[in-house]
N, C-alpha and C positions, 0 to 999 in steps of 0.2 A: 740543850736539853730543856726540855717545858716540864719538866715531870712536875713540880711546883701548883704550875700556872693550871695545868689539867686537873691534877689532884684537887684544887679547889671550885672551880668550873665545878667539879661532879661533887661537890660537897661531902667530900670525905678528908679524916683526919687521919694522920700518921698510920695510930694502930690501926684504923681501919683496912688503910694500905696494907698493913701489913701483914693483917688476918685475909686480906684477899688473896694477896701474891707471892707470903712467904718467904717475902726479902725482910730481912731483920731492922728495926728502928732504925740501929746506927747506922747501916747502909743509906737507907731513904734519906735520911736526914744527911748524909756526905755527899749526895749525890745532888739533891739540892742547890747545896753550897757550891759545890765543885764545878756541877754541872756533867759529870764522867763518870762513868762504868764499863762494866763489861757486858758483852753483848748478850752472853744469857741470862744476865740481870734484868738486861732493858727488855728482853721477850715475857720474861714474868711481869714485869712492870706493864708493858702494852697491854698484856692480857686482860691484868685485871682490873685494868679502866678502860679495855675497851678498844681501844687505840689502835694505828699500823704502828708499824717502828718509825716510818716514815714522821709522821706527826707527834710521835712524842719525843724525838732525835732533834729534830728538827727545829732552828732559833726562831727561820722564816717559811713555814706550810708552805707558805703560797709558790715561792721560788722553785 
């Protein structure tokens, strides 16, 4: 999961994530850590940075 590594690329911080997507702090923030969610977390999550699922799942895009 890159959610992290995207999330900063697009220069946004937590709450901003989370006024986009509607996934609550401590989610984003465990998800980070973790690196795991649920799949209709990750589809709010892609959205609102923009993303496939593919690319924000994803450890290595390219593969």
């Amino acid at each position: 999961m890159r959610l992290k590594e995207i999330r900063i690329s697009k220069g946004l911080s937590v709450p901003s994530l989370v006024e986009l997507s509607g996934v609550p702090r401590r989610t984003i923030q465990d998800i980070e850590k973790s690196g795991n969610c649920k799949v209709d977390t990750a589809i709010l999550l892609a959205d609102a940075l923009k993303v496939t699922l593919d690319e924000l799942c994803r450890d290595n895009p390219e593969e």
